[in-house]
PDB file of the backbone (N, CA, C, O) and the ligand in Angstrom, with CONECT records:
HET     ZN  A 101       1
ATOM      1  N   UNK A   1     131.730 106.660  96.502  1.00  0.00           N
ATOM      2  CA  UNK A   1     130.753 105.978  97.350  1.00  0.00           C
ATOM      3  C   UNK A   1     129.350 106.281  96.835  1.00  0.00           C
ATOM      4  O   UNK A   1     129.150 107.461  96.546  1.00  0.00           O
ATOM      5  N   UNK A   2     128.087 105.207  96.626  1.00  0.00           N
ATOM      6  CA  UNK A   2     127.394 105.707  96.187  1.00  0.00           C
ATOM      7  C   UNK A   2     126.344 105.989  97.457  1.00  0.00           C
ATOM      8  O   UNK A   2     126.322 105.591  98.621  1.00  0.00           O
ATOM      9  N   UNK A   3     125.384 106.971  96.581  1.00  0.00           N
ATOM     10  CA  UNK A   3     124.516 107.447  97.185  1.00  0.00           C
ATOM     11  C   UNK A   3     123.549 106.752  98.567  1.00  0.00           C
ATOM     12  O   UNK A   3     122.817 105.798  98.304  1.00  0.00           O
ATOM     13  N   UNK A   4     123.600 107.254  99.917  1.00  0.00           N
ATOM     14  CA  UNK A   4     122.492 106.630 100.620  1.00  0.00           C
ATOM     15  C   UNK A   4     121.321 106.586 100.066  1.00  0.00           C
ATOM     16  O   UNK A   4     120.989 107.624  99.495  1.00  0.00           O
ATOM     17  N   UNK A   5     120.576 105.709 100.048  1.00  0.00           N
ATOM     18  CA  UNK A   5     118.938 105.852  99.831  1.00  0.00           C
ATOM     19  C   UNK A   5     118.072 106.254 101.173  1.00  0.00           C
ATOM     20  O   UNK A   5     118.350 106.946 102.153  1.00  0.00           O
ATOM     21  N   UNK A   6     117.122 105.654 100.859  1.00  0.00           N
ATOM     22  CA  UNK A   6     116.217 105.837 102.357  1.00  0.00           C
ATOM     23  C   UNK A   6     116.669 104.665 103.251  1.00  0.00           C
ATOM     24  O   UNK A   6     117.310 104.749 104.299  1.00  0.00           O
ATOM     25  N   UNK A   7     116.103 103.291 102.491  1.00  0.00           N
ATOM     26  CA  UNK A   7     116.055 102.248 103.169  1.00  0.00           C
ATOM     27  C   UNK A   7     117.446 102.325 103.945  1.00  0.00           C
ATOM     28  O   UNK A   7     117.521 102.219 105.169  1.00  0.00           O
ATOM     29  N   UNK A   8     118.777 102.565 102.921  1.00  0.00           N
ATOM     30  CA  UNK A   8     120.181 102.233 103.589  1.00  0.00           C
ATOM     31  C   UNK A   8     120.382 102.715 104.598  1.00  0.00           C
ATOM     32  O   UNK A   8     120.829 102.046 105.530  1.00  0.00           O
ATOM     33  N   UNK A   9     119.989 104.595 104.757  1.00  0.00           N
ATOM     34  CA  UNK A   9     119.800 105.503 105.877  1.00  0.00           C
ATOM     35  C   UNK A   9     119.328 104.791 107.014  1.00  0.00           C
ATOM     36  O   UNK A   9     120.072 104.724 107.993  1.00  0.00           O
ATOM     37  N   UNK A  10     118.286 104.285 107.039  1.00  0.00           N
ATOM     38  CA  UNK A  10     117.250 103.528 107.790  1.00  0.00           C
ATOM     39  C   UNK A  10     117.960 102.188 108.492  1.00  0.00           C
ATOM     40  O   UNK A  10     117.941 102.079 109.718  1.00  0.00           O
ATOM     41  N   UNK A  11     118.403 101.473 107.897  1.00  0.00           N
ATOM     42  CA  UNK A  11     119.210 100.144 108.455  1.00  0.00           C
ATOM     43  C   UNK A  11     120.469 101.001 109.523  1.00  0.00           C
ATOM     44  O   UNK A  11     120.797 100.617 110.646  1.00  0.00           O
ATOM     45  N   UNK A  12     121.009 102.215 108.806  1.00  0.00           N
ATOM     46  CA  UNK A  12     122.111 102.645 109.293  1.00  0.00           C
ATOM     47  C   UNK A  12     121.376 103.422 110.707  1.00  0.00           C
ATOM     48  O   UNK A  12     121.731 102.968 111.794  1.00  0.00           O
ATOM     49  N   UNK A  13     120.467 104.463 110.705  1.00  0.00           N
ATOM     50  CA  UNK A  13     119.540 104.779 111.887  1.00  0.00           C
ATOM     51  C   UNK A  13     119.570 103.626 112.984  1.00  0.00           C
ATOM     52  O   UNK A  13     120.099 103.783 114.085  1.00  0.00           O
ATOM     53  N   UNK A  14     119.051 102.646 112.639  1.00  0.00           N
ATOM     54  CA  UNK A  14     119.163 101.136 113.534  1.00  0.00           C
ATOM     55  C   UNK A  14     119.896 101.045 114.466  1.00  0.00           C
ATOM     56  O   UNK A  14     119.598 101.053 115.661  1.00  0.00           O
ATOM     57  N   UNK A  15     121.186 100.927 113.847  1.00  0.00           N
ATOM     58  CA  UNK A  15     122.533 100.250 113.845  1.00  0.00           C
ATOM     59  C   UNK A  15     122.843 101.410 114.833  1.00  0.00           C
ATOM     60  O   UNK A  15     123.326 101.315 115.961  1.00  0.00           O
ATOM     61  N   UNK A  16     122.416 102.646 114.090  1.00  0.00           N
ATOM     62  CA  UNK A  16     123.713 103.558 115.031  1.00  0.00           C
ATOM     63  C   UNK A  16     122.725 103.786 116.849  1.00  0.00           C
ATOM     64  O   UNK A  16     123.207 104.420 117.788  1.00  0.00           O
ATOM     65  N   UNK A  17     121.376 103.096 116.876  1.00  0.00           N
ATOM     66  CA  UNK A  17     120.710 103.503 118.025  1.00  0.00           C
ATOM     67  C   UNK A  17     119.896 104.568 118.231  1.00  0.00           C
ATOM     68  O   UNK A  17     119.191 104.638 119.238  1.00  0.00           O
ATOM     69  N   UNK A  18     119.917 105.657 117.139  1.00  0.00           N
ATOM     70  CA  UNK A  18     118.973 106.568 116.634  1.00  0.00           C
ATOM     71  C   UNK A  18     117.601 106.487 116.940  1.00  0.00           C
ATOM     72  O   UNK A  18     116.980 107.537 117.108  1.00  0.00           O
ATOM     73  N   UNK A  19     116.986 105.307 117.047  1.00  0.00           N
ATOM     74  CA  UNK A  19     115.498 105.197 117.291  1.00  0.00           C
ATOM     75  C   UNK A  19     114.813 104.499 118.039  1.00  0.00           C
ATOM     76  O   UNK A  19     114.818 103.269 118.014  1.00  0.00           O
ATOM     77  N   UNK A  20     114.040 105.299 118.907  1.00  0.00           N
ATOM     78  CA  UNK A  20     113.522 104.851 120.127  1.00  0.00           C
ATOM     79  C   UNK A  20     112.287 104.829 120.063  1.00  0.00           C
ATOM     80  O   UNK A  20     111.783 105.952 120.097  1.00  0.00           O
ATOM     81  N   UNK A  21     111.349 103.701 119.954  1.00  0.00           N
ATOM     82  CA  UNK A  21     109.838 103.286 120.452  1.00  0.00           C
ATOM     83  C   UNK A  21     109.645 103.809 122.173  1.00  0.00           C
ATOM     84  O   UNK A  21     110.244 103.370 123.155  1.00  0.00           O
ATOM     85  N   UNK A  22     108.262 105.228 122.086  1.00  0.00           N
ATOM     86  CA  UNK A  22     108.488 105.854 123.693  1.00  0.00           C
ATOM     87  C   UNK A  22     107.089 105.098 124.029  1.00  0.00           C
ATOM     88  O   UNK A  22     106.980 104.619 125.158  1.00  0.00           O
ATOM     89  N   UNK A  23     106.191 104.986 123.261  1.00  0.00           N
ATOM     90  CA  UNK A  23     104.674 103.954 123.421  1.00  0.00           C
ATOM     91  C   UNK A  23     104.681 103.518 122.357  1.00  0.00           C
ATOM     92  O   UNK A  23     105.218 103.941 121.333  1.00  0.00           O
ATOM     93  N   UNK A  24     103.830 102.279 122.617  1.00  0.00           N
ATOM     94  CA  UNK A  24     102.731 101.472 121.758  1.00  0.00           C
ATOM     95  C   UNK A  24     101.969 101.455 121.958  1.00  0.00           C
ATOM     96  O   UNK A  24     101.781 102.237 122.890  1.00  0.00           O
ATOM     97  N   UNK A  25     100.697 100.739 121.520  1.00  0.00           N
ATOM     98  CA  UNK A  25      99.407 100.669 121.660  1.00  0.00           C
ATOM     99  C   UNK A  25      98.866 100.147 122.873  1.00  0.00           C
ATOM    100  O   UNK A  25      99.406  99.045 122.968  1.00  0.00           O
ATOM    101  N   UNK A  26      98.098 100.302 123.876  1.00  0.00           N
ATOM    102  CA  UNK A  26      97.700  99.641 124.765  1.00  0.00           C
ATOM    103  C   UNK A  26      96.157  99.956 124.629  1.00  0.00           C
ATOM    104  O   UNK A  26      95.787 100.655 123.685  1.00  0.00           O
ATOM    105  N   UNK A  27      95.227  99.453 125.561  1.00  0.00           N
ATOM    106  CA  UNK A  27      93.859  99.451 125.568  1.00  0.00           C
ATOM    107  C   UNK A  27      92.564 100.800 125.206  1.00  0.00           C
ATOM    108  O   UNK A  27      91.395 100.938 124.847  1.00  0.00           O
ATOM    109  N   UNK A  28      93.683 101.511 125.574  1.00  0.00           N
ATOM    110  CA  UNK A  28      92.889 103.114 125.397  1.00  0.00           C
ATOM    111  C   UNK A  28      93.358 103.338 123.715  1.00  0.00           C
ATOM    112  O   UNK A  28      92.619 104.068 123.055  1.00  0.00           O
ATOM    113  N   UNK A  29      94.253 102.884 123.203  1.00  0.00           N
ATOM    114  CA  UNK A  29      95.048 103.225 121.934  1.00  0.00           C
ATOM    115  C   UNK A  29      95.312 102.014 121.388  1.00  0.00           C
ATOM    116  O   UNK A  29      96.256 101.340 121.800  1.00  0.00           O
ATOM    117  N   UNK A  30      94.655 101.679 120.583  1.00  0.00           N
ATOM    118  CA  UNK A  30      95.297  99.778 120.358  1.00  0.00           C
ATOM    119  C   UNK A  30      95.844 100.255 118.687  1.00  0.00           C
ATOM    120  O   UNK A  30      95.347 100.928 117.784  1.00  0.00           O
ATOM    121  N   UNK A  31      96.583  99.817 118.796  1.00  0.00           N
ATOM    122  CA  UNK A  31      98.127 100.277 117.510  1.00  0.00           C
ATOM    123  C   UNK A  31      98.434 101.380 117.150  1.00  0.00           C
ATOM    124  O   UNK A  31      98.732 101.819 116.039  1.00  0.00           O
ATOM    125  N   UNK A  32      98.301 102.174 118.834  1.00  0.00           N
ATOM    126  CA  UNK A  32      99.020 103.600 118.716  1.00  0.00           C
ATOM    127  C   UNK A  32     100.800 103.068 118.853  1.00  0.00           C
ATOM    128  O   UNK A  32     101.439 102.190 119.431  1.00  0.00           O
ATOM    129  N   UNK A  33     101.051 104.207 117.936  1.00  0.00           N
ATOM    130  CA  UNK A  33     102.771 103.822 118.287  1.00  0.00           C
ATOM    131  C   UNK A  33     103.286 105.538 118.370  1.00  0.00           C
ATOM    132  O   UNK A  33     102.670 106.393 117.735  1.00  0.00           O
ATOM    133  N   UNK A  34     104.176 105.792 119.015  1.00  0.00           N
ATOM    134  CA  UNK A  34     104.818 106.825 119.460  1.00  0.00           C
ATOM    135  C   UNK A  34     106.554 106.593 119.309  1.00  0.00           C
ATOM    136  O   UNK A  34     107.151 105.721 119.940  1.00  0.00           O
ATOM    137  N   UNK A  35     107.153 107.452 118.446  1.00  0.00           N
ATOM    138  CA  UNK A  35     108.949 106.819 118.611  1.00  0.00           C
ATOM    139  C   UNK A  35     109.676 108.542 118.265  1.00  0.00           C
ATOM    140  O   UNK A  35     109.240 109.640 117.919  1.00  0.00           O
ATOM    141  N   UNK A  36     110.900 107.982 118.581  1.00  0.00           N
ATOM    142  CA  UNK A  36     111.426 109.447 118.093  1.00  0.00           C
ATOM    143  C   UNK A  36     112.435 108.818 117.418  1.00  0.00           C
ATOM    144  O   UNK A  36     112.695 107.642 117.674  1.00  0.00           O
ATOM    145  N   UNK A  37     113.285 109.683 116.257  1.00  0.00           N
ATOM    146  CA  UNK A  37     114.428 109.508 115.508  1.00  0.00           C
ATOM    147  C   UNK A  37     115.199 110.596 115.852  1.00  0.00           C
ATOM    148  O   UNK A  37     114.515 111.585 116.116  1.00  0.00           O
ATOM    149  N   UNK A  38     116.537 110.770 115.949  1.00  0.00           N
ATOM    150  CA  UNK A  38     117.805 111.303 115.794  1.00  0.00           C
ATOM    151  C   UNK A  38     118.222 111.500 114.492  1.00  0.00           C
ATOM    152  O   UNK A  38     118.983 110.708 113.935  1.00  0.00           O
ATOM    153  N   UNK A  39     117.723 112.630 113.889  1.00  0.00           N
ATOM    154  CA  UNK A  39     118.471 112.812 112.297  1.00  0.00           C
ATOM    155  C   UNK A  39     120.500 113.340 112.480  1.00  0.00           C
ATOM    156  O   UNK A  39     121.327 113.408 113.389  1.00  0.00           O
ATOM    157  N   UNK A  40     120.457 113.553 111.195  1.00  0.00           N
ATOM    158  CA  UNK A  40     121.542 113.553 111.511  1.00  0.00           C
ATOM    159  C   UNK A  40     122.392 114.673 111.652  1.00  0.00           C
ATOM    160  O   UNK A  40     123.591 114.508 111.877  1.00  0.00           O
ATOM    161  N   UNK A  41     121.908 115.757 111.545  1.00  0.00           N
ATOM    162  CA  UNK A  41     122.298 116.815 112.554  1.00  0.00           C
ATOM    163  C   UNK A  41     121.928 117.210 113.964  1.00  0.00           C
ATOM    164  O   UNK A  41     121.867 118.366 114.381  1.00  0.00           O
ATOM    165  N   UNK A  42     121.674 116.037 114.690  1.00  0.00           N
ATOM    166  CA  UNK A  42     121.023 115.641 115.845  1.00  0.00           C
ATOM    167  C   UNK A  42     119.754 116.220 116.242  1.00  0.00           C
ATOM    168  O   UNK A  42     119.757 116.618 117.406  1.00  0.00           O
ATOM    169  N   UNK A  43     118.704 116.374 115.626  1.00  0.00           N
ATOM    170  CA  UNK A  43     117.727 116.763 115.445  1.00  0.00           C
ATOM    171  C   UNK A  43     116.646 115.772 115.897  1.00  0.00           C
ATOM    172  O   UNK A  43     116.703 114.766 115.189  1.00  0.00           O
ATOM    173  N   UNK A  44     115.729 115.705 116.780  1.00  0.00           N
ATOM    174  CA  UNK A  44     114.670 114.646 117.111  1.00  0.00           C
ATOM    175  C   UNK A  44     113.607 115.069 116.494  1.00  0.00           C
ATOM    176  O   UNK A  44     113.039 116.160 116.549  1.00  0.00           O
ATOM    177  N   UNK A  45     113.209 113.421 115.463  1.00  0.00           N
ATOM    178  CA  UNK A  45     111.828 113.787 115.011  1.00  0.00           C
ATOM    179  C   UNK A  45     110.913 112.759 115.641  1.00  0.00           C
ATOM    180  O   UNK A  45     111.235 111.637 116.030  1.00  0.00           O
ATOM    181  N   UNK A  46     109.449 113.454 115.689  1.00  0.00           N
ATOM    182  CA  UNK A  46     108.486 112.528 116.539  1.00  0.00           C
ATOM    183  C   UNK A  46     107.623 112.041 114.998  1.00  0.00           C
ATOM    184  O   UNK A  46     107.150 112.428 113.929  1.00  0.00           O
ATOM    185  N   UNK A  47     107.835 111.091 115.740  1.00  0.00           N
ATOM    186  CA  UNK A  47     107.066 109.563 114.223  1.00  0.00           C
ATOM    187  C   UNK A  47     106.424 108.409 114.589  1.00  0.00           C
ATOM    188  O   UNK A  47     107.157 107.695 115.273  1.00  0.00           O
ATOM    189  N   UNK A  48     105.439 108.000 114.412  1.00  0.00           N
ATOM    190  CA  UNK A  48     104.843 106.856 114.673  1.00  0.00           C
ATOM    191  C   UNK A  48     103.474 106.661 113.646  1.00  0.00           C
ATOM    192  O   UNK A  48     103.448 106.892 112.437  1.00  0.00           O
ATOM    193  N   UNK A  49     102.174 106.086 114.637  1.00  0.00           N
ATOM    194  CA  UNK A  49     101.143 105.759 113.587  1.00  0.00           C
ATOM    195  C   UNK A  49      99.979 105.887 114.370  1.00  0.00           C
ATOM    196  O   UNK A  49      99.925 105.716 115.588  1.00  0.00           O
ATOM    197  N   UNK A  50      99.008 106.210 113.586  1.00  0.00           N
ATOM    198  CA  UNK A  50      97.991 106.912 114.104  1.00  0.00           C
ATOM    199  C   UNK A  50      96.544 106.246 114.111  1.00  0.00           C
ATOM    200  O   UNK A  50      95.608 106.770 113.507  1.00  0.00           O
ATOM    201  N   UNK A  51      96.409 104.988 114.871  1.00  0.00           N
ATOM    202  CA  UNK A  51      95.283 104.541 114.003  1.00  0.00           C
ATOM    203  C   UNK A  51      93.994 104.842 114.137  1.00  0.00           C
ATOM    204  O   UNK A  51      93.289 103.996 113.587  1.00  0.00           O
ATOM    205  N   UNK A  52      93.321 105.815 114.711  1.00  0.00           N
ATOM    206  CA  UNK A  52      92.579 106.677 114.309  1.00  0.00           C
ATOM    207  C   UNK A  52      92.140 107.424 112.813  1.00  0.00           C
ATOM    208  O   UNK A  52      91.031 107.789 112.422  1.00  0.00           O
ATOM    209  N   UNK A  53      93.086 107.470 112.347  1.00  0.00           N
ATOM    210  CA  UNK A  53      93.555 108.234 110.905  1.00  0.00           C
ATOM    211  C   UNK A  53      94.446 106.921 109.427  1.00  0.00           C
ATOM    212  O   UNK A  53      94.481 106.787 108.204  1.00  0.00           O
ATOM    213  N   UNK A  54      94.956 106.315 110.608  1.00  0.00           N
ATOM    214  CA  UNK A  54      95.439 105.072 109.752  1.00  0.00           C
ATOM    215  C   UNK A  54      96.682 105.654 109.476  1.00  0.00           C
ATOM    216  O   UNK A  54      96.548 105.178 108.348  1.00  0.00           O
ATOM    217  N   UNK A  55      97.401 106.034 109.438  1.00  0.00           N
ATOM    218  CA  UNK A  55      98.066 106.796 109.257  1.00  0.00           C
ATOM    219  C   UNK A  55      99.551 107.069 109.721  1.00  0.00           C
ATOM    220  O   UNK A  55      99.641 107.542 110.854  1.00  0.00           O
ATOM    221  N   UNK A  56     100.651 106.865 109.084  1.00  0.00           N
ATOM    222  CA  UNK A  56     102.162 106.913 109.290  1.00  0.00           C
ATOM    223  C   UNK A  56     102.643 108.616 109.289  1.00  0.00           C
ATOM    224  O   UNK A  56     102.533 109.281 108.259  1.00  0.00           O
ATOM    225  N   UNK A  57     103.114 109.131 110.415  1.00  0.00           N
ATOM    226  CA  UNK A  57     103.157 110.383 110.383  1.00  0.00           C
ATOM    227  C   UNK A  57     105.146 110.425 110.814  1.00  0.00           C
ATOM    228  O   UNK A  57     105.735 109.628 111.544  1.00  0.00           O
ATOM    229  N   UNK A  58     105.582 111.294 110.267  1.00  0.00           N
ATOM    230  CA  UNK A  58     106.775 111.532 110.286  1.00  0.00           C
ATOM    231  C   UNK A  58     107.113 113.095 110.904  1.00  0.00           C
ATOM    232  O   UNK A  58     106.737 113.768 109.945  1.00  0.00           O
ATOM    233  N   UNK A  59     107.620 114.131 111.977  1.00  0.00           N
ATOM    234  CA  UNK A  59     107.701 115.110 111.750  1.00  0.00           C
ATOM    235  C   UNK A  59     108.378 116.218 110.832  1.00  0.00           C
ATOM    236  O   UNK A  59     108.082 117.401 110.664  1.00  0.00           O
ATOM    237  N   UNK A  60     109.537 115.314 110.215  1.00  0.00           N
ATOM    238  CA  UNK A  60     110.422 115.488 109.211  1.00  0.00           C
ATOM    239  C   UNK A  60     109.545 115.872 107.557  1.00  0.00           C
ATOM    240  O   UNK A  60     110.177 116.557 106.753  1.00  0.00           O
ATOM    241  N   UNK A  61     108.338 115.462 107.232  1.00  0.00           N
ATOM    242  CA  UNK A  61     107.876 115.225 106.149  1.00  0.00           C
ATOM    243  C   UNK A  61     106.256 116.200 106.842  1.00  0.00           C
ATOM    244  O   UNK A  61     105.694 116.123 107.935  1.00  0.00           O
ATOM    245  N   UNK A  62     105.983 116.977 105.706  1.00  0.00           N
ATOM    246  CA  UNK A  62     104.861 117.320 105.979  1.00  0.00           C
ATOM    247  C   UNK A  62     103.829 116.541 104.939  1.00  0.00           C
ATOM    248  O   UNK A  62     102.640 116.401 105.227  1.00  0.00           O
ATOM    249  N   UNK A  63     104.358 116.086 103.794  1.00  0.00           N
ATOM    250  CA  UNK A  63     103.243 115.305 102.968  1.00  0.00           C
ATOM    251  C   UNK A  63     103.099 113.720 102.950  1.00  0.00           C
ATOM    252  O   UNK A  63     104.139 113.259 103.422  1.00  0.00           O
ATOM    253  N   UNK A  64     102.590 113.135 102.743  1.00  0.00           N
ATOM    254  CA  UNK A  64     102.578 111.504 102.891  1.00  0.00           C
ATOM    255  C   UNK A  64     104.032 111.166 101.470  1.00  0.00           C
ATOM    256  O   UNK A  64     104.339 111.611 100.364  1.00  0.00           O
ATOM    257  N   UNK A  65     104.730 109.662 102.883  1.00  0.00           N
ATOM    258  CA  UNK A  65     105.696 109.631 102.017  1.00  0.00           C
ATOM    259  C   UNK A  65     106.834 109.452 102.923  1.00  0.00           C
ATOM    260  O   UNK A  65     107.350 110.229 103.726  1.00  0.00           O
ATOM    261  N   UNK A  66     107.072 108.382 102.639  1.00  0.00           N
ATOM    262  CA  UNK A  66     108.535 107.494 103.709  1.00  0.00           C
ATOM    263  C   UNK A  66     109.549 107.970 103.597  1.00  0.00           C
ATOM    264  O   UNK A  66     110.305 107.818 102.638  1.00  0.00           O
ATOM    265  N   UNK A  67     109.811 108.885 104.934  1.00  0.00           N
ATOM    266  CA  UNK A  67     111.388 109.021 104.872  1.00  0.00           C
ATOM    267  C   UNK A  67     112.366 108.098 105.560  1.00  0.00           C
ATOM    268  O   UNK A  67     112.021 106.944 105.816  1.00  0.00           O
ATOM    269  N   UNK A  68     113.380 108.474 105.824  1.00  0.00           N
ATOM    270  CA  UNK A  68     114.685 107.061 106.350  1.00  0.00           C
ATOM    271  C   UNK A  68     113.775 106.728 108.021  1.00  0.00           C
ATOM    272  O   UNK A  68     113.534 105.592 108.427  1.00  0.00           O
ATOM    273  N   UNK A  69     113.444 107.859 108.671  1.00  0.00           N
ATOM    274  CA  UNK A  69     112.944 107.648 110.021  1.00  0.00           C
ATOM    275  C   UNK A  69     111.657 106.574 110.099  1.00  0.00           C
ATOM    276  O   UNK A  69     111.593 105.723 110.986  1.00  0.00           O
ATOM    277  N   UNK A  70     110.681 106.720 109.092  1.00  0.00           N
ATOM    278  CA  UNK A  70     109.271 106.372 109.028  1.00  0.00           C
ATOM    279  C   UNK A  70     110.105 104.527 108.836  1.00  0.00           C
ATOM    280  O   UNK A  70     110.078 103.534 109.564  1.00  0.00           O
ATOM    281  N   UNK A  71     110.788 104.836 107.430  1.00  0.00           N
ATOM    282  CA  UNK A  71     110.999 103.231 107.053  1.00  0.00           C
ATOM    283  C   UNK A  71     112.092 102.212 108.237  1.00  0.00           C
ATOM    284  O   UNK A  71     112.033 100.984 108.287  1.00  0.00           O
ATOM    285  N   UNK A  72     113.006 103.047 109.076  1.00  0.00           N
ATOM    286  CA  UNK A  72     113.368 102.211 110.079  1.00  0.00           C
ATOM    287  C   UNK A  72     112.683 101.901 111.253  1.00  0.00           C
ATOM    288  O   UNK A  72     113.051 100.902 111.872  1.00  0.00           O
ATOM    289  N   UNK A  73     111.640 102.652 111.730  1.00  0.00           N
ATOM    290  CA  UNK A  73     110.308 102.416 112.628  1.00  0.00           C
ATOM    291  C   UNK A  73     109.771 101.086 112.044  1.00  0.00           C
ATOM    292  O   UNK A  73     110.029 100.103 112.739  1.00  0.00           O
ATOM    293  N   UNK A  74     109.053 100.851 110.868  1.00  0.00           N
ATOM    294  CA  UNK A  74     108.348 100.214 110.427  1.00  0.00           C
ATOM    295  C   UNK A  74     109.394  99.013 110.472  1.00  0.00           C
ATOM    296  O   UNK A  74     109.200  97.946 111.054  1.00  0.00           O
ATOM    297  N   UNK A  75     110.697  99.418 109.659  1.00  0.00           N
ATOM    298  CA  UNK A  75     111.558  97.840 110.289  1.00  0.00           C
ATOM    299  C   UNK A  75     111.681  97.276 111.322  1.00  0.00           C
ATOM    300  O   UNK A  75     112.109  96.123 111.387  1.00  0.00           O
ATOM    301  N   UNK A  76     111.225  98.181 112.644  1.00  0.00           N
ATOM    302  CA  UNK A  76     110.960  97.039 113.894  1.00  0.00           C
ATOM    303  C   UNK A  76     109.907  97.403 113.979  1.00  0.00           C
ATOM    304  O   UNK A  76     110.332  98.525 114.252  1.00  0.00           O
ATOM    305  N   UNK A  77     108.777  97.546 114.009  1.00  0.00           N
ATOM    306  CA  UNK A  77     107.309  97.547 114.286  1.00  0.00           C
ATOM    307  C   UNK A  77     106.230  96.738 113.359  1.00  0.00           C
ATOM    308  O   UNK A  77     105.070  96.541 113.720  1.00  0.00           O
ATOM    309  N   UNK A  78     106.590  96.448 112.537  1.00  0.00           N
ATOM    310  CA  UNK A  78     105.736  95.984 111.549  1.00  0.00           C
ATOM    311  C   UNK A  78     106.248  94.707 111.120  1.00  0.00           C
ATOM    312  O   UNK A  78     107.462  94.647 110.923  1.00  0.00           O
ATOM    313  N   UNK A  79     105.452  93.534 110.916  1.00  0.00           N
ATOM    314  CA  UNK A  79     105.667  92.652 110.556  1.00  0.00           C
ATOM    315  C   UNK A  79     105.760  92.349 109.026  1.00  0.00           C
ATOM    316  O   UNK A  79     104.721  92.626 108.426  1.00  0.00           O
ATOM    317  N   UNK A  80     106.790  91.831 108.243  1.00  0.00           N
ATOM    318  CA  UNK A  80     106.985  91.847 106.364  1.00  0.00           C
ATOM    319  C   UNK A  80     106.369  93.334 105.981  1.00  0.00           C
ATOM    320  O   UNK A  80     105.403  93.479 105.232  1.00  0.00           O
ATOM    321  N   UNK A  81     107.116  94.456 106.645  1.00  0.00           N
ATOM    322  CA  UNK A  81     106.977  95.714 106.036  1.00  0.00           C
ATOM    323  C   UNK A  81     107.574  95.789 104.590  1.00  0.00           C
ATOM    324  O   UNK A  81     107.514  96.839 103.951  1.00  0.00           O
TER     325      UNK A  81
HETATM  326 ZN    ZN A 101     111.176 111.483 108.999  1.00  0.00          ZN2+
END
């Protein structure tokens, strides 16, 4: 079997219900997003975007740089991500 990538991880995150949008942006925060992921040793990471900073933050990742959580967020949040 070959290797998961990110993206595949990410479609599979989806699928299995793993990821939950807890806010979005509203008037005080306009394209704040707030979500959590379920890794897969059932582990919750907090991930969203920061637009203050501009910024895609993952708790899983301390340096800039898409992991499976960041890129299945962005597959429902973002439009032609
Ligand atoms: Zn992550």
């Amino acid at each position: 079997m070959p290797r998961e990538n990110a993206t595949n991880k990410a479609h599979r995150l989806l699928a299995e219900g793993r990821l939950r949008v807890v806010r979005v942006g509203d008037e005080s925060r306009p394209g704040l997003i707030v979500a959590e992921c379920r890794g897969d040793s059932g582990e919750a990471y907090h991930l969203g975007y920061d637009p203050g900073k501009k910024q895609w933050r993952c708790g899983c990742v301390e340096m800039r740089g898409k992991c499976s959580h960041l890129i299945a967020l962005q597959l429902v949040v973002v439009r032609d991500a």
